[in-house]
N, C-alpha and C positions, 0 to 999 in steps of 0.2 A: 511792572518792574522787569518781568525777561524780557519784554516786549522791546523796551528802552535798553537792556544791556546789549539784545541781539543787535540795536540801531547802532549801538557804538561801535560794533565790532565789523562794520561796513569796511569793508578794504575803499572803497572810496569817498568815504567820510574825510570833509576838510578836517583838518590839525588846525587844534585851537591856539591860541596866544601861549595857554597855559603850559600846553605841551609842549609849545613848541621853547617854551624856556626851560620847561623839565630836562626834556634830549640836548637843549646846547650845555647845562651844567648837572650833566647826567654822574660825571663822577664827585660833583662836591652834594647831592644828595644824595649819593651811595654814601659817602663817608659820615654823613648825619645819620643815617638810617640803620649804617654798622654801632655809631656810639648810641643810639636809641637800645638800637637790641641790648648792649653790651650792659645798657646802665640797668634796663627793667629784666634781665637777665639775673644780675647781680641782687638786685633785691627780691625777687624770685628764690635764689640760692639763700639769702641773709633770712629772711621771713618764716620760710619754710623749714631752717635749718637741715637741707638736704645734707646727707655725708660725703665726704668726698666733693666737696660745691667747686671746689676749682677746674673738675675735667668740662662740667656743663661751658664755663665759661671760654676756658681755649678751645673747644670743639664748634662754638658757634663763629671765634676771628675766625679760624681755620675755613671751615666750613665757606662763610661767607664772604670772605676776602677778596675770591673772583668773582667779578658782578655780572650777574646771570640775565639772561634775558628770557621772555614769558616761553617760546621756544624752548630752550631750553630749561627749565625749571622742572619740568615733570619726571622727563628720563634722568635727571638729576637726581631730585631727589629719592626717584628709587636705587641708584646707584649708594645715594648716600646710606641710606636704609638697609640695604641688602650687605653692603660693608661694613656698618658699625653691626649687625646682628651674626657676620661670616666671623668678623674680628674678636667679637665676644665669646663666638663659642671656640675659635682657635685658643683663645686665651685662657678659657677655662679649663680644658685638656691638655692645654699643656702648663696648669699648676697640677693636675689629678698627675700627669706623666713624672711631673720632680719629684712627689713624692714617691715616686717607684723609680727612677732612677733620671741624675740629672744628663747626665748627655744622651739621652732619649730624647728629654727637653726639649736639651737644647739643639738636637737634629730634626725635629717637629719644628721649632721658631725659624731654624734656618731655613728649612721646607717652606713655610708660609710663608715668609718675607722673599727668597726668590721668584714666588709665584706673583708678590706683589711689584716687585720689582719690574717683572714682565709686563704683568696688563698695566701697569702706567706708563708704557712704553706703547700702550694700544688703544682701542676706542674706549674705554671703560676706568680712565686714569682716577676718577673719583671714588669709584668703588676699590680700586687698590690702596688708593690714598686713607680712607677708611678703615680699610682692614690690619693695616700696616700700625692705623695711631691706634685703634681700641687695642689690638694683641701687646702693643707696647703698654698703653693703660693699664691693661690688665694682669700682665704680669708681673709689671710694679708693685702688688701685692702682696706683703707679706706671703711664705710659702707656707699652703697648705691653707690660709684663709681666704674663703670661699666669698664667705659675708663682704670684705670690703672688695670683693674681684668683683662680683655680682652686684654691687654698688656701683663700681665706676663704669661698670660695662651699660648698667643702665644710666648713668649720666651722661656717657658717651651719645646715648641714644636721645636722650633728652635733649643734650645740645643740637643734634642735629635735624631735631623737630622744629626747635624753635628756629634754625636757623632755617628750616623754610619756609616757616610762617612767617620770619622776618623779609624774607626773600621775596613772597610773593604780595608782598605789600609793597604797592607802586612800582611793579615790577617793570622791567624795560621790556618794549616791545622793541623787539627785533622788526618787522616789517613797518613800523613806523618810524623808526631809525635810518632803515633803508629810506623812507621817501624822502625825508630831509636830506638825507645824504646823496642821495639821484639829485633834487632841484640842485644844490649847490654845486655840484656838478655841473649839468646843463649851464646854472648860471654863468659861474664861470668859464666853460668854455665860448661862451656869447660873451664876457667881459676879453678875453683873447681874440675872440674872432674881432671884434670893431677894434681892437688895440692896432690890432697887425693888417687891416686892411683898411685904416681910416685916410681921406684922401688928402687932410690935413699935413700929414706928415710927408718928408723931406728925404727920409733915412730909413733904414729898415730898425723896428725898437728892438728892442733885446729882451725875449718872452724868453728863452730858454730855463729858466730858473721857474718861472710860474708854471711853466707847460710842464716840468721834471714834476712839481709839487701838486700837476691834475694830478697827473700819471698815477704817480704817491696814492693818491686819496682814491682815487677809482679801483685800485688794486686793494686795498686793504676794505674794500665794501663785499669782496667776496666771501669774507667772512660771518655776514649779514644771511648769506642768501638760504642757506638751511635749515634756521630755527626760522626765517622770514617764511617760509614756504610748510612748514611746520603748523605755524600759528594759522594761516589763511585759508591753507590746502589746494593753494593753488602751484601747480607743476612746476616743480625747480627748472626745468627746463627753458620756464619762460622768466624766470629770474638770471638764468645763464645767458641768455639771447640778450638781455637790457646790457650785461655784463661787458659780453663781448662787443656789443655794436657801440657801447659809451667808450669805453677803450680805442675802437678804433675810428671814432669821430675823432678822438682825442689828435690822432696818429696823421688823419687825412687833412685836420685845421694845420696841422704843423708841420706836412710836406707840401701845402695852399699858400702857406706862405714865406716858403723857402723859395716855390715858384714865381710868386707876387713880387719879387725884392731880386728878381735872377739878376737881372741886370735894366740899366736905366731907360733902354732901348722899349724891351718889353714890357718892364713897369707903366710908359704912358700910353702903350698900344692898349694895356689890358684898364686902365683906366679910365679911358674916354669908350668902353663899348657900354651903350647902354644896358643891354641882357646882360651881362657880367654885375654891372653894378647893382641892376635890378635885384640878381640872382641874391647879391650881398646881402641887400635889407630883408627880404623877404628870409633869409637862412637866419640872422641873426634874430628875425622878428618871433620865428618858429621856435627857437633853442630859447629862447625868454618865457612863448606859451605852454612849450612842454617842462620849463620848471614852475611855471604857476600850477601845471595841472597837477603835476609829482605831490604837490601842498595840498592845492584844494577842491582837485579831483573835479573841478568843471571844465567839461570839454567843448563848449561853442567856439571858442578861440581858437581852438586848435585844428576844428573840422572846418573852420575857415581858410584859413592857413593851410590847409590840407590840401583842399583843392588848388589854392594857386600855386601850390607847391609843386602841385601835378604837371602846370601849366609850363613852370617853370623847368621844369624836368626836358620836357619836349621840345623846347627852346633850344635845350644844351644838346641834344640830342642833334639836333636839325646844322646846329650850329658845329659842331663836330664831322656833322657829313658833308659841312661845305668846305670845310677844314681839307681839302684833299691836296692841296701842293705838298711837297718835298720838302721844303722850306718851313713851311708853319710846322709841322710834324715832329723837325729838330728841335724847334725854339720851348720855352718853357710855358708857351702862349697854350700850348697842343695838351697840356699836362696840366696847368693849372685849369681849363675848361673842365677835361677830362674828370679829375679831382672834384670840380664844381659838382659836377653830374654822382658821384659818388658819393657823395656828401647831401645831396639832395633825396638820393634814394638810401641813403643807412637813413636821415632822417623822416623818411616816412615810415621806412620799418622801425624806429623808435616810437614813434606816434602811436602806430596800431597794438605792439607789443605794451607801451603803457597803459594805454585804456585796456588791453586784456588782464594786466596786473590789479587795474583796479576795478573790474570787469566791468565795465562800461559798454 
């Protein structure tokens, strides 16, 4: 049985079917999974006739409202734990302080709530968030009654147990979130690259709206990369390198084909070279195998692909150093190669940096 969980937890283990329709409707089985907790919560409170049963049940939406991923989950939940336990004793102290005088009180609550104000302004927003609802919980109690403070302060607490045992059921993984979100990426910038360089066409297309909407999606994956590197243990650093080189694949398809489209002159110069066109399929064939890999983490394809990629690289190279007039150097003939060759080499450094992701 470990034997089989440690197999699951292969960073280069394919993604099943199953998963892979979990991650595309990852918020509508959060929101089944919030009204699960909410309902056997509820009858939890109703069965047991716990006191005070209403704080357990807003302290778990609260709680679990932002959907966590297995990354995150742990430093979570001890945030969450260390603030409902900081908040309870705030809250107790300062009913022991009313009954000795109230603007002691209430310059103690004022105290603790600036303090909470702060660190949810900082790395540790859920333990302020925390501390901020039990001290409010618990001072909503009758003054000078201990019994129903010390009731809600442990419900507070209860709520936020279950809310992580709810939490860590089918929890989202962050680093498998990132590889779906990498292949569709690659995909689509291989659905871009064959749009904009198809020989088919007459006209330059109008990618701008799609290439704005990579950009979108590749930028908001960084928020992926910490609980991803978290979970795996493998160096954010090489999560920041996929980062940065997807971005600016991004950046170099779409000054390739501002070059591709200069003018009509150079569009059929750069057409009819064979190594250019070569260079095409072979690029677009690559960005295809490094989103299969992103999936299913087999690499024959792509160490194929690799090498002629090498070959290909050399081509551009050779063909750049004959590039020497004055002439071709101005024209967008000199920049779009140039580019070729850029794009050739981020895509190798993609290649090796994912199989190091999936340590291959």
């Amino acid at each position: 049985m470990i034997l089989s969980r440690k197999a699951n937890l292969r960073p280069d283990k394919p993604i099943s079917n199953i998963e892979f329709w979990f991650y595309r409707h990852y918020r509508s089985v959060h929101g089944v999974r919030i009204a699960i907790a909410f309902l056997l919560t509820f009858l939890l409170v109703r069965l047991t006739g716990i006191p005070e049963g209403t704080w357990p049940l807003i302290t778990l939406v609260v709680v679990m409202g932002p959907i966590s991923t297995w990354g995150n989950v742990f430093p979570r939940a001890i945030q969450r734990i260390c603030g409902t336990f900081a908040g309870s004793i705030s809250g107790l102290i300062a009913l022991k302080l009313e009954m000795m005088s109230l603007p002691v009180m209430l310059a103690w609550c004022g105290i603790v709530m600036m303090v909470c104000g702060y660190l949810t302004l900082g790395k540790h927003p859920y333990m302020a968030l925390l501390i901020g609802i039990t001290l409010s919980v618990v001072v909503g109690a009758p003054a000078g009654d201990f019994t129903v403070a010390l009731w809600r302060g442990g419900d507070v607490i209860l709520g936020s147990l279950l809310a992580l045992l709810f939490s860590a059921i089918w929890a989202q993984r962050a680093y498998t979130h990132w590889r779906i979100q990498l292949s569709d990426s690659l995909a689509e910038i291989a659905k871009i690259y064959h749009a904009g360089f198809s020989p088919n066409l007459i006209e330059k297309p109008r990618l701008k709206k799609p290439l704005g909407k990579l950009l979108t999606n590749v930028v908001k994956m960084r928020a992926l990369l910490v609980p991803a590197s978290k979970e795996t243990r493998i160096p954010k650093s090489v999560f920041e390198a996929i980062q940065t080189i997807n971005r600016n694949m991004v950046n170099t398809v779409e000054m390739q084909i501002e070059a591709w489209w200069a003018s009509r002159e150079t569009h059929l110069i750069l057409l009819n070279a064979p190594t250019l066109r070569r260079t095409q399929q072979m690029t677009e064939k690559t960005l295809h195998a490094l989103s299969a890999l992103a999936l299913r983490g087999e690499t024959d394809e792509v160490v194929a692909n690799s090498h002629e990629l090498t070959e290909i690289t050399r081509e551009l190279k050779q063909l750049i150093a004959d590039a020497g007039s004055e002439r071709l150097e101005e024209t967008p003939i000199y920049g779009y190669v140039w580019l070729s060759l850029e794009l050739a080499k981020q895509l190798e450094r993609m290649t090796d940096l994912i199989r190091l992701a999936l340590r291959k």
